[in-house]
C-alpha positions in Angstrom: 0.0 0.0 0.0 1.1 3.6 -0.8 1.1 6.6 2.1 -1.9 9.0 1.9 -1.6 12.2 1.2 -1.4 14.7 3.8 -3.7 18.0 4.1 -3.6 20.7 6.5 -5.7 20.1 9.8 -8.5 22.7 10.6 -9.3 23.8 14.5 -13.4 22.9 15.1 -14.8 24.8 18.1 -18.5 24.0 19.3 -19.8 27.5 21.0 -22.8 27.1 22.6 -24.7 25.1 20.4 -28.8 23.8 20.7 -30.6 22.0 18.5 -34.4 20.9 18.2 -36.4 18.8 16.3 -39.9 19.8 16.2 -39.5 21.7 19.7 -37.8 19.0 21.3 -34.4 19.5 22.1 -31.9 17.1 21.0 -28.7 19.1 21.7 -28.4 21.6 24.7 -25.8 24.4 25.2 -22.5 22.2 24.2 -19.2 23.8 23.8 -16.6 21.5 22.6 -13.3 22.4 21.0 -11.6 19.5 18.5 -8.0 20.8 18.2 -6.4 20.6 14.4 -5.1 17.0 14.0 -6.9 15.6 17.3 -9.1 12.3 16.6 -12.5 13.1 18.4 -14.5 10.5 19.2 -18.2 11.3 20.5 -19.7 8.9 22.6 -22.7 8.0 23.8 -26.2 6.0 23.6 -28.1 6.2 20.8 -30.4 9.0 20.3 -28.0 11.6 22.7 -27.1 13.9 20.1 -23.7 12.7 18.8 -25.1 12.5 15.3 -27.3 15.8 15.2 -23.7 17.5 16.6 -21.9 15.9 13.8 -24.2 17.4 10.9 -24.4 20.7 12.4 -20.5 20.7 11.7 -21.2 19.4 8.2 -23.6 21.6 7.8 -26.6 19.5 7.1 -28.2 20.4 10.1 -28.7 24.1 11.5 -28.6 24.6 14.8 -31.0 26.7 16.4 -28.5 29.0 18.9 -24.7 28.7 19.4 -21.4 29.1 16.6 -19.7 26.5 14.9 -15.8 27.3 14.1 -13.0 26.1 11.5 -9.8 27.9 12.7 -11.4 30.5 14.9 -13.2 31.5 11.3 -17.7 31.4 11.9 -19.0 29.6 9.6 -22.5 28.7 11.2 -24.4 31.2 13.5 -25.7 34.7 13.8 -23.0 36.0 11.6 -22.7 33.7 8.4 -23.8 30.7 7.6 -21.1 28.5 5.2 -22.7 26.0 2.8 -21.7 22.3 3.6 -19.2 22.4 0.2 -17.2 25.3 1.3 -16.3 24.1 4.8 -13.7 21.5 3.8 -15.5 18.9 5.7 -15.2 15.2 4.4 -18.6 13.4 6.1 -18.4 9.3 5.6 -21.9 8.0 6.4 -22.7 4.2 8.9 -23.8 2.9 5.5 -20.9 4.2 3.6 -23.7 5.4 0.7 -21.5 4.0 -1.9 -23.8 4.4 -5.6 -24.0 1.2 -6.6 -24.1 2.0 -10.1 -20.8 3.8 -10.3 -17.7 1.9 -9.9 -15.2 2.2 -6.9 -12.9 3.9 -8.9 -15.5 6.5 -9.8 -17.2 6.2 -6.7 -13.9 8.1 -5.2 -13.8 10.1 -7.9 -17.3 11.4 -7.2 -16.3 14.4 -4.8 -13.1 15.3 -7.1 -15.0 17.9 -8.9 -12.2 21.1 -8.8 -9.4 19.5 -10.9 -9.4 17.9 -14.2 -11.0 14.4 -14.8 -7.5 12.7 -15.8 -6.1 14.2 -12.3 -8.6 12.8 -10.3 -8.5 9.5 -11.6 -4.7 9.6 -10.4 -5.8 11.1 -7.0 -8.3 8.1 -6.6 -6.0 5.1 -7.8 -3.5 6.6 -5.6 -6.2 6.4 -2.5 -7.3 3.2 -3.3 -4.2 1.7 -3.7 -3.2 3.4 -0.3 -6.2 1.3 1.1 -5.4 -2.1 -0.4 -7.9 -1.7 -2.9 -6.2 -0.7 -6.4 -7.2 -4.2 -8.0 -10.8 -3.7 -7.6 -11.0 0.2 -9.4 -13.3 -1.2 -12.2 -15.2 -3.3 -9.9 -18.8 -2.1 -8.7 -19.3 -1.7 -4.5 -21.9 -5.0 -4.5 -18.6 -7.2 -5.5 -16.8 -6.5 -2.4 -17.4 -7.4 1.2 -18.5 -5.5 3.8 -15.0 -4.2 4.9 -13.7 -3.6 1.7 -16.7 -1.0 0.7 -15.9 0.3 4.2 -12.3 1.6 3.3 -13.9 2.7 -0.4 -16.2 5.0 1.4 -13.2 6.2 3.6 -11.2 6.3 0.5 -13.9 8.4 -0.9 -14.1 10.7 2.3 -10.0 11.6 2.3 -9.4 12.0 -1.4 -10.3 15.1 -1.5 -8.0 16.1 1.3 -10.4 17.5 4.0 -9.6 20.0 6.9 -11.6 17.9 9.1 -13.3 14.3 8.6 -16.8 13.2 10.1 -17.7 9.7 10.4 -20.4 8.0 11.8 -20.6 4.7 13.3 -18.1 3.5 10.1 -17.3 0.4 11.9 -21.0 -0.9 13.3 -21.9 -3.1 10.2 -18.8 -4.8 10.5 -18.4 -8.1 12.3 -16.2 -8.1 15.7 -12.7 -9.5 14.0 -13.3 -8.1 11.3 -14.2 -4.7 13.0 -10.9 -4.6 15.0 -8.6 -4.7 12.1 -10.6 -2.3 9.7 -10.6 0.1 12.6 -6.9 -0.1 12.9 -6.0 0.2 9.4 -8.2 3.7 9.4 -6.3 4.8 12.3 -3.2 4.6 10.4 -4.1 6.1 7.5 -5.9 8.8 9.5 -2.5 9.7 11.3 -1.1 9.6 7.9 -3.8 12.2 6.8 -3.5 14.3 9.0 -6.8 15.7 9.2 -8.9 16.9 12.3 -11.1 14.1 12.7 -14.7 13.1 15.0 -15.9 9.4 15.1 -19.4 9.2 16.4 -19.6 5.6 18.2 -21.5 4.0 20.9 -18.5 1.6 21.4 -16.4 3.0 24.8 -14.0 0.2 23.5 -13.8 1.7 20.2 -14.1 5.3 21.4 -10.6 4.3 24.0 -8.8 3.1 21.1 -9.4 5.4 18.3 -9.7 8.8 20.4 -6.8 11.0 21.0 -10.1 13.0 23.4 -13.3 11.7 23.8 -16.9 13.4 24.3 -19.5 11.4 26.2 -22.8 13.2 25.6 -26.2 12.2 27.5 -29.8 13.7 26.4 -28.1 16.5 24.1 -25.3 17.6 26.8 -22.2 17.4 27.3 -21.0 14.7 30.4 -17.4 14.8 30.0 -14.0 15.0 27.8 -10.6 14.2 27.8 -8.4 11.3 27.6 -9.5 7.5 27.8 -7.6 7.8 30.9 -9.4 10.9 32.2 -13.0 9.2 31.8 -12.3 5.9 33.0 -10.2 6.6 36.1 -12.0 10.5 36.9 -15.4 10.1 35.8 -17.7 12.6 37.0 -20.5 11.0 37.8 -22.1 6.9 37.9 -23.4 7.5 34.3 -20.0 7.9 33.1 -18.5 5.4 35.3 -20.6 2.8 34.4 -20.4 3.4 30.3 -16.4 2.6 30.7 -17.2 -0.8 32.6 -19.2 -2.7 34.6 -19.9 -1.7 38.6 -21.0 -3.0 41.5 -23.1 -0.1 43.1 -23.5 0.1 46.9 -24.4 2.6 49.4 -22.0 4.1 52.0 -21.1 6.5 54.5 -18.6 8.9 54.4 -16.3 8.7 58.6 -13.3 10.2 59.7 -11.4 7.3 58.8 -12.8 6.3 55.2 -16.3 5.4 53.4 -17.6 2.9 55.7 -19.6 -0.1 53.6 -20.9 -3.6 53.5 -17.8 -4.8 52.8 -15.8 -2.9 55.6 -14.1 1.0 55.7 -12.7 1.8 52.4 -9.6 4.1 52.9 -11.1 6.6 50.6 -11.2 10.7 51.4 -12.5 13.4 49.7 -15.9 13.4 51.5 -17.2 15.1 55.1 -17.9 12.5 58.4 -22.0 11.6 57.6 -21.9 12.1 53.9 -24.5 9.1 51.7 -22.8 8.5 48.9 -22.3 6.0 46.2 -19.7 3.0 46.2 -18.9 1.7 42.6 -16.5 -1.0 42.5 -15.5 -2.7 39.7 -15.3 -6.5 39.4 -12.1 -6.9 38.9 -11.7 -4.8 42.5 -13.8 -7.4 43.9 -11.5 -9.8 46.2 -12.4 -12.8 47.1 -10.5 -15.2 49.9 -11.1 -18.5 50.8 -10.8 -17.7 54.3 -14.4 -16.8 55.2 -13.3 -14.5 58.3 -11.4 -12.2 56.1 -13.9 -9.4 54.8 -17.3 -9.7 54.4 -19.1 -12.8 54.5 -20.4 -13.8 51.2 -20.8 -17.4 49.6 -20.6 -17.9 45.7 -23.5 -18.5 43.9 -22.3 -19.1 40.5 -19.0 -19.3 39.0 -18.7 -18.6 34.4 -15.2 -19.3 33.0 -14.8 -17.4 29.8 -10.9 -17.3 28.9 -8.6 -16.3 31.1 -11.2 -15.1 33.9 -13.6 -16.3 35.9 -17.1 -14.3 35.7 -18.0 -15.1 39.9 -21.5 -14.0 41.3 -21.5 -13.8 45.3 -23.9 -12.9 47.9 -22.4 -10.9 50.6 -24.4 -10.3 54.1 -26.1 -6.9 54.5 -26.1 -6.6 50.7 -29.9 -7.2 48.7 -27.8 -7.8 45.0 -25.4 -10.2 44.6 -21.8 -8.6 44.0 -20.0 -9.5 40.9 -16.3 -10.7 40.8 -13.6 -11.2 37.9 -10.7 -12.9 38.9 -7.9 -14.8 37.1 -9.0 -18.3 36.0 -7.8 -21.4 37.8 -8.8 -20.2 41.2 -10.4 -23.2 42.2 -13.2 -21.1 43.7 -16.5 -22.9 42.9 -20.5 -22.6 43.6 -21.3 -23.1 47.2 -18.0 -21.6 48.5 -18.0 -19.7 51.8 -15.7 -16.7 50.9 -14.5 -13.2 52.2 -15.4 -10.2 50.1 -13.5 -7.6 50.2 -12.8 -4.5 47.5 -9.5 -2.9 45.7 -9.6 0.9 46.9 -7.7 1.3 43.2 -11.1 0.0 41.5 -13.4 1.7 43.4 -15.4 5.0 42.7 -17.5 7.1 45.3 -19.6 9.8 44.7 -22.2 11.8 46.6 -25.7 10.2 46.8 -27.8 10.3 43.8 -31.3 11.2 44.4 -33.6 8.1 44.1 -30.8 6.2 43.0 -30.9 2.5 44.5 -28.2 0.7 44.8 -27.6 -2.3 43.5 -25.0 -5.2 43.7 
């Protein structure tokens, strides 16, 4: 495969932005900045916004108050509003939108419209051969398999050399092996590119690989963004916590000495003597000893090996829900075991008490 060719990354800045459809709001007051080469991806459930956001900065959708940005330059808002073909923004839909009449070659070629025809055949033999594909130019999108008209429809995104590339959900119709390679191929050739880019996903997996920053949006806002690191090991609130991994959820109180729980006083600060708040351990901070005296008393109720862990469910005194455990295969612990339960203080997260949030195990 050939190298791709470079372009010059654009700044994207989110000011304020809201959105409705029909008077319901779909995106509310979001500022988000996406410096120039940064790999964005925006994450969240379905229906949160991530896609509405994504058009806006294509310029498919309007929003109805806020600024959208391309190096500090307006081009959506009070002042000016830039049609989606002047913005330098390459948009690569979930179902790639490949024409199936048109071959791949011309398929590529399609948004190559400002230099001559015999130019931008070159430019899009060069970009298919830069994603494997240069045997099948002549070939029509229905020949190929799902991956392959995956990196056409990227190859038809980058050729024209965009400031700033949107893509939504381009991995979801892929199957999981095949998902994991096609997804690290288009990182490469997206470092090679160069351009500003935002991957809408749904996948925290995905979103932790891909993302240089990731935004996790709920209900049209804004939740959090940073690093993988930041959200996984700071989140700022359960809803984040628990989109980055499982949890068990238990109530505590805050003492002088720690957060004092059903599975003993957690050496965790941060929070005044009285405080309710929210335990969130994840399994793999769930210890379990086969000396029954040391933690909480719990015995195991079922015990799943999948690989290289066991998946262990245990019910622990004083707790309604049964805790959930990962530990390293080949324990030897088994159903019907008297255990103590005990927790990891480095996989646990407190907060302060939601309102009518239960806890569970």
């Amino acid at each position: 495969m050939g190298t791709a060719g470079a372009t010059i990354a654009a700044g994207l800045t989110f000011d304020g932005i809201f959105h409705d459809y029909d008077g319901v709001g779909s995106i509310q007051g979001l500022s988000l900045e996406v410096a120039p080469g940064e790999v964005l991806c925006l994450l969240g459930h379905s229906g949160c916004g991530k896609t509405t956001l994504m058009r806006i900065a294509a310029g498919i959708e309007r929003q109805s108050k806020g600024r959208v940005l391309i190096n500090g330059r307006e081009v959506a808002g009070p002042g000016a509003f830039m049609p989606p073909e002047k913005r330098g923004v390459g948009l690569m839909f979930q179902d790639y939108a490949l024409f199936p009449h048109m071959s791949n070659l011309d398929n590529v070629m399609f948004g190559l419209t400002n230099m001559p025809k015999a130019e931008a055949r070159n430019v899009a033999l060069a970009v298919l051969s830069r994603v494997g594909l240069d045997g099948y130019a002549e070939d029509y999108p229905h020949a190929l398999s799902g991956g392959e008209q995956q990196r056409v429809a990227l190859a038809r995104a980058i050729a024209p050399r965009p400031g700033i590339l949107l893509m939504d959900e381009p991995f979801s119709g892929l199957d999981r092996r095949l998902r994991d390679t096609v997804r690290e191929e288009t990182l490469t050739i997206l470092r090679e590119t160069r351009a500003t880019c935002i991957v809408v996903t749904h996948d925290p997996e995905e979103a932790m690989r891909m993302g240089d920053k990731i935004a996790l949006m709920r209900r049209g806002r804004l939740i959090q963004h940073g690093t993988a690191d930041d959200l996984y090991n700071a989140p700022t609130d359960i809803f984040a916590a628990r989109f980055f991994s499982e949890l068990n959820h238990i109530d505590g109180t805050a003492t002088s000495v720690g957060v004092e729980t059903a599975l003993g006083t957690l050496p965790l600060n941060g929070f005044a003597p009285g405080d309710k708040v929210d335990v969130c351990i994840r399994p793999q901070g769930v210890v379990l000893n086969r000396a029954a005296m040391c933690g909480a008393s719990g015995r195991i109720l079922s015990r799943r090996f999948v690989g290289e862990v066991d998946l262990i469910s245990v019910a622990v005194d004083g707790l309604e829900r049964p805790v959930h455990a990962r530990v390293r295969g080949g324990s030897g612990l088994q159903e019907g075991m008297d255990v103590g339960v005990a927790a990891d203080p480095q996989n646990v997260l407190v907060f302060h008490r939601e309102p009518d949030t239960p806890a569970s195990g």
